[in-house]
C-alpha positions in Angstrom: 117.5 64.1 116.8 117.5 68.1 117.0 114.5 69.9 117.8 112.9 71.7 115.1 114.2 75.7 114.4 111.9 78.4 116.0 110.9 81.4 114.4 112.6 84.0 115.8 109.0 86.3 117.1 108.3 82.8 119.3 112.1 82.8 120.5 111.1 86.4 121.8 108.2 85.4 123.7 109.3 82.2 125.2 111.9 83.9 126.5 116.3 82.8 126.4 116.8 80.5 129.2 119.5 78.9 127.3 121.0 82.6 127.2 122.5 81.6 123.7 122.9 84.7 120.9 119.4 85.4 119.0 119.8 86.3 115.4 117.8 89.0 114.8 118.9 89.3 111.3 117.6 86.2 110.1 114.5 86.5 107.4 111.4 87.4 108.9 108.2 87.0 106.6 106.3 90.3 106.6 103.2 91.1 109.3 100.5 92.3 107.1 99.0 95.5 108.6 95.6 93.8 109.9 95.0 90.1 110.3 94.0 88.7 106.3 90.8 87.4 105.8 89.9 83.5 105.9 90.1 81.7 102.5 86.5 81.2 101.0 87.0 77.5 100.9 86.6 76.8 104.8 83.6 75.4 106.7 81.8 77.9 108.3 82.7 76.9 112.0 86.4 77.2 110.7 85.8 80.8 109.5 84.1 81.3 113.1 87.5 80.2 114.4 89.7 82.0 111.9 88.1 85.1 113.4 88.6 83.8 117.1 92.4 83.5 116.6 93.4 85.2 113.8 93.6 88.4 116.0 95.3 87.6 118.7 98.0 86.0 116.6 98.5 88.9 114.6 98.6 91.1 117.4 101.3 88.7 119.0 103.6 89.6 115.9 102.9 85.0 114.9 100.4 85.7 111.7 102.9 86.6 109.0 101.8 86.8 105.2 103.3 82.9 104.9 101.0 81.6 107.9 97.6 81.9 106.4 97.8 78.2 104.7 98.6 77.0 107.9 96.1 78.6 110.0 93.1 77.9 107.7 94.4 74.1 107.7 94.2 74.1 111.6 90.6 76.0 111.7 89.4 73.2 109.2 90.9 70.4 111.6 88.8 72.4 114.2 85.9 72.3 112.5 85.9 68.8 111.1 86.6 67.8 114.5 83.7 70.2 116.3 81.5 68.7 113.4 82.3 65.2 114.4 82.0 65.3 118.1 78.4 67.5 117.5 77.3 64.3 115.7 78.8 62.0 117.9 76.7 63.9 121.2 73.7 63.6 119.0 73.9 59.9 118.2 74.7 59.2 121.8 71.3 60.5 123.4 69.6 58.2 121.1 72.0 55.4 121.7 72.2 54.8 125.8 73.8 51.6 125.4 77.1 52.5 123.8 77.1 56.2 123.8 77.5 56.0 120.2 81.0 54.6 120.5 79.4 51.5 118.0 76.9 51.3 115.6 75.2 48.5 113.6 76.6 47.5 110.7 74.5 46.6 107.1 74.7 42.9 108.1 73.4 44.0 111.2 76.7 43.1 113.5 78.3 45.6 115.9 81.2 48.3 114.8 83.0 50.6 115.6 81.6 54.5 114.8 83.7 55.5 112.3 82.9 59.2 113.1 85.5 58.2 115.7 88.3 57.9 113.7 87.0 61.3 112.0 87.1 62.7 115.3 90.5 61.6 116.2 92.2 61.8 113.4 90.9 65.9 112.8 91.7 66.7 116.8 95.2 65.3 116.2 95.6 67.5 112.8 94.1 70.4 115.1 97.0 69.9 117.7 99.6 69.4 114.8 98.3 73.0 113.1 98.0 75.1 117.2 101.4 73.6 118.1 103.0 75.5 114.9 101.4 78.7 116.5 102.6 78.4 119.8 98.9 77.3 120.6 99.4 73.9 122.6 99.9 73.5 126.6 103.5 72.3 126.3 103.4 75.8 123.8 102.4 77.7 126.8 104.7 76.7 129.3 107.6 77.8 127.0 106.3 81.1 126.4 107.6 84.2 128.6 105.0 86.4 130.6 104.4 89.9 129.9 102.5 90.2 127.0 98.6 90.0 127.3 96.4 89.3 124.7 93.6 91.6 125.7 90.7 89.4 127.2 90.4 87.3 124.2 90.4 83.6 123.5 93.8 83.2 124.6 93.9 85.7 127.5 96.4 84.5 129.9 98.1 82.3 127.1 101.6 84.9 127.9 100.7 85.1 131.2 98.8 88.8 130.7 
């Protein structure tokens, strides 16, 4: 099994250990002029991320005119899972015994939460969506120093 093909911009960054040929000819989508706005349809705590991220990866050269599908998809994972794990801390103070981990079914018989599964299943969609930007740890440790990201969210994420 091959690995997946990098975009050329992330090739840059992490750097040619390999020291195989880049093509720098190969397509490259267009990098708008200023980070594009979030789509209307994303919770509020995922437009709160958009603006988090959505300037550092532009200014990195990774937000292209094709990427804004993928990055609202990943700030929606964030902030279904944000939303779920804010629920589940509430229902835990007010449920000592199991933290919230179980709740009691109609019948009255112990369950699973299912805002676990919500949870899980939105921080693993999250990691999917980061990992396409470079975003995840095993991201990071591929990526070449040198460039700094300014003191924002990421700062230290290229090792500036």
């Amino acid at each position: 099994m091959s690995n997946p093909p990098v975009p050329l911009r992330l090739k840059l960054l992490r750097g040619n250990p390999g020291h195989r040929r880049l093509n720098p000819g190969e397509p490259q989508p267009r990098v708008p002029a200023e980070p594009p706005e979030p789509p209307d349809f994303l919770m509020p705590a995922a437009k709160d991320e958009w603006h988090e991220v959505a300037g550092e990866l532009h200014a990195l050269g990774l937000l292209t005119v094709l990427d804004r599908n993928v990055l609202a998809a990943y700030c929606q994972s964030f902030a279904r899972w944000k939303q779920a794990e804010t629920l589940l801390a509430e229902l835990a103070e007010r449920d000592p015994e199991t933290g919230a981990l179980t709740i009691r079914s109609a019948a009255g018989n112990r369950m699973f939460n299912p805002l676990l599964q919500v949870a899980r299943g939105a921080a693993s969609d999250m990691l999917k969506f980061a990992a396409e930007f470079g975003l995840s740890p095993v991201a990071r440790t591929r990526i070449a120093g040198g460039i700094s990201t300014a003191g924002g969210k990421f700062d230290g994420l290229l090792g500036g």
